[in-house]
N, C-alpha and C positions, 0 to 999 in steps of 0.2 A: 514471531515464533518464540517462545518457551524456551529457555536454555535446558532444560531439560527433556525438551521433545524426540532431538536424536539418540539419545539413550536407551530411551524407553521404546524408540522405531528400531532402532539396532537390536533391542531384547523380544519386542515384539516380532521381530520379522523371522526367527527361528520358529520350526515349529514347536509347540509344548509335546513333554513325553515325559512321563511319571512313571516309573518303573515299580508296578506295584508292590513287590520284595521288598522295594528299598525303600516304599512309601510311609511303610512301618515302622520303620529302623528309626523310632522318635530322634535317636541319638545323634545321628546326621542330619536335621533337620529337613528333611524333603518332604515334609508333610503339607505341603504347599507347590501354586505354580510354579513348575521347573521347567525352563525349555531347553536346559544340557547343553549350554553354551560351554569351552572350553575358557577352562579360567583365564591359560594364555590370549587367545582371542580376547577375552571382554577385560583383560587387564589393557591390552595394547589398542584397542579404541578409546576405555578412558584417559589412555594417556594420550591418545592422539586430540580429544578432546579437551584435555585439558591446557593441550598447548594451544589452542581456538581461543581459551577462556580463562587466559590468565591477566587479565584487566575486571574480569568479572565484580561488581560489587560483592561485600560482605554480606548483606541483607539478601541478594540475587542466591548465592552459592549455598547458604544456608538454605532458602525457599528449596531448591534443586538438593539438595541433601536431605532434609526433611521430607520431599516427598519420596525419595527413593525409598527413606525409610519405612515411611508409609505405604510402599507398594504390596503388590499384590503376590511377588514371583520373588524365589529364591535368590535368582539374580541383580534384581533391584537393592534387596538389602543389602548384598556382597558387593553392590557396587558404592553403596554409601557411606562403605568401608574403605574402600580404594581410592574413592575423593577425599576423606580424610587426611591418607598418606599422601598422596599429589598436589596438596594446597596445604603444607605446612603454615605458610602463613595465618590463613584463618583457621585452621585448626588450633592453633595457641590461643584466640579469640573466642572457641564454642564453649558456651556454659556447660556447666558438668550437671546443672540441670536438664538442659537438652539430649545431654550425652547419658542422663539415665532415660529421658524419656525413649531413646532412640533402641538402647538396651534392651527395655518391654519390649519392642516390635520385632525381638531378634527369637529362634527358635532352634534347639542342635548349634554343635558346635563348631559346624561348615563357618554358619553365619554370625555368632557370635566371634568368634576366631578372627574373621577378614577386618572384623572392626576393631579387637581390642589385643592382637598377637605382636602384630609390631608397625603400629600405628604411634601410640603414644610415647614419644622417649622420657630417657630419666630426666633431661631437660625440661621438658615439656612440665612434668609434673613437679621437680625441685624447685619451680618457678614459683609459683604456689603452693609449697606442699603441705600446709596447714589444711587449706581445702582441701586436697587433694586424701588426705590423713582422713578425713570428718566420710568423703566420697566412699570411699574402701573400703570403711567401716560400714558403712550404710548397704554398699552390695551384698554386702557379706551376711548380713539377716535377714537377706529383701526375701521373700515370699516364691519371687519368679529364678526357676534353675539358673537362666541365661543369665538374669545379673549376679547371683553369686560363682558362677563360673568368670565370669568377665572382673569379681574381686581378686581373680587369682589370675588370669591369664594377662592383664592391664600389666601385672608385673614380670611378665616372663623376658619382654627385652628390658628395660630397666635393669634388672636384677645382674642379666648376663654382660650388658654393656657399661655398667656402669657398679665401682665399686663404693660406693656411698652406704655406709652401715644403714641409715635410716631406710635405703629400701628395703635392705634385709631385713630388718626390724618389722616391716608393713608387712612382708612378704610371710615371714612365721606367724605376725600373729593373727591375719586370715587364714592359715594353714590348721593352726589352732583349733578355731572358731569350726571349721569345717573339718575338720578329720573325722569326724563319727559319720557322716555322708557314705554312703557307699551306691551312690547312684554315678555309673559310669562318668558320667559329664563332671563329676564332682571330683573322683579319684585318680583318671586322669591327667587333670587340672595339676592335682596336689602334684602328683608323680614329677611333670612337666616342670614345675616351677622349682620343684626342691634340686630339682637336676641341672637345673638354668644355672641357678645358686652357687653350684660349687666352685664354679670357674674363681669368685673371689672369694669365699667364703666357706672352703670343704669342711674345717673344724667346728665351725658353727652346726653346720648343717648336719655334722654326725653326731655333736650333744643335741640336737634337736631331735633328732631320729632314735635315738638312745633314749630319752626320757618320754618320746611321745610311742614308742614301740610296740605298748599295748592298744593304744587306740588309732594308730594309722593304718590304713591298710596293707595287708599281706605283701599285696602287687607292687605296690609305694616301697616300701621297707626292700625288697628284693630289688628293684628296679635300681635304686639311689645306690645300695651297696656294691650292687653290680656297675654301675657308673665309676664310685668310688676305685676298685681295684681295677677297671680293664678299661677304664672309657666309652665304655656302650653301656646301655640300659638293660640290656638284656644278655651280658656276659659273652 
């Protein structure tokens, strides 16, 4: 059997149910099979599985990642996000080519999110971050929303956990690059990451805000100020 067959029978064995309001709502990605598994549930199988398959080859755990990617169901992809985070080990091992191919197969920012919110640390990427530099740049003019969201989101823990100037640096200048975007998944993003930011870097972040104030968005600019003086987003 497949190391990836109980997965796919755990996701299979719900019924599917697409709510069709919500089917619309491109933003959330559910424009695909959903079977409305709770995220607690299918977090707490992958980890019961993962402690099944922690001898698993590298070549084995990628095959079973890859094809989650490849799946059919909301669920599949959110799960090959959650493998990611439970196999530190080989996740410091998957090419960042893989990791953009896997990016394409993602839609809304449910599933973009479970792969790239706090999956990767600043570890992770300080390890290589030349590559990683070249990576981010590349998301950030790609064609497809989900990878230019995931140029910003890649850095929302880094940023918050870790005070190393150079992510900040990564961090404003996708921020940059994308600030004229006003597609929700995009502005968001900015909002998210610039608010991540201040824990080291509030000075930064309010001459960045201050000089970029014509072209960022409204919601951005209120959001971070309101952050700035009360500690919520939203004052």
């Amino acid at each position: 059997m497949s190391a990836i067959t109980p997965i796919l029978t755990f996701i299979q064995s719900h019924p599917e149910a697409v709510d069709d309001t919500e089917a619309r709502a491109m933003y959330a990605g559910v424009d695909r099979r959903w079977y409305r598994i709770r995220i607690p549930a299918l977090r707490a199988f992958l980890e019961d599985w993962a402690k099944q398959h922690q001898a698993l080859a590298l070549d084995a755990w990628l095959a079973v990642v890859d094809g989650l990617y490849q799946g059919k169901s909301r669920e599949e992809k959110i799960s090959g996000g959650m493998l990611l985070a439970l196999f530190p080990q080989w996740r410091r091992q998957v090419s960042l080519d893989s990791l953009y191919a896997w990016l394409g197969e993602l839609h809304g920012w449910k599933e973009v999110d479970y792969t790239c919110q706090s999956v990767f640390t600043a570890q992770d990427m300080l390890a290589d971050w030349a590559a990683w530099v070249a990576f981010l740049r590349r998301l950030a003019v790609d064609e497809r929303i989900s990878r230019r969201r995931a140029a910003l989101v890649l850095l929302v823990k880094p940023v918050r956990d870790n005070p190393d100037a150079s992510l900040l640096k990564m961090a404003l200048e996708n921020i940059a690059v994308l600030q004229t975007e006003r597609d929700i998944m995009i502005t968001k993003a900015i909002s998210w990451l610039l608010r991540e930011s201040l824990k080291h870097h509030a000075d930064a972040v309010q001459a960045f805000i201050n000089t970029h104030a014509a072209t960022l968005p409204k919601t951005t600019l209120r959001e971070v100020q309101n952050k700035l003086k009360t500690g919520k987003k939203n004052g």
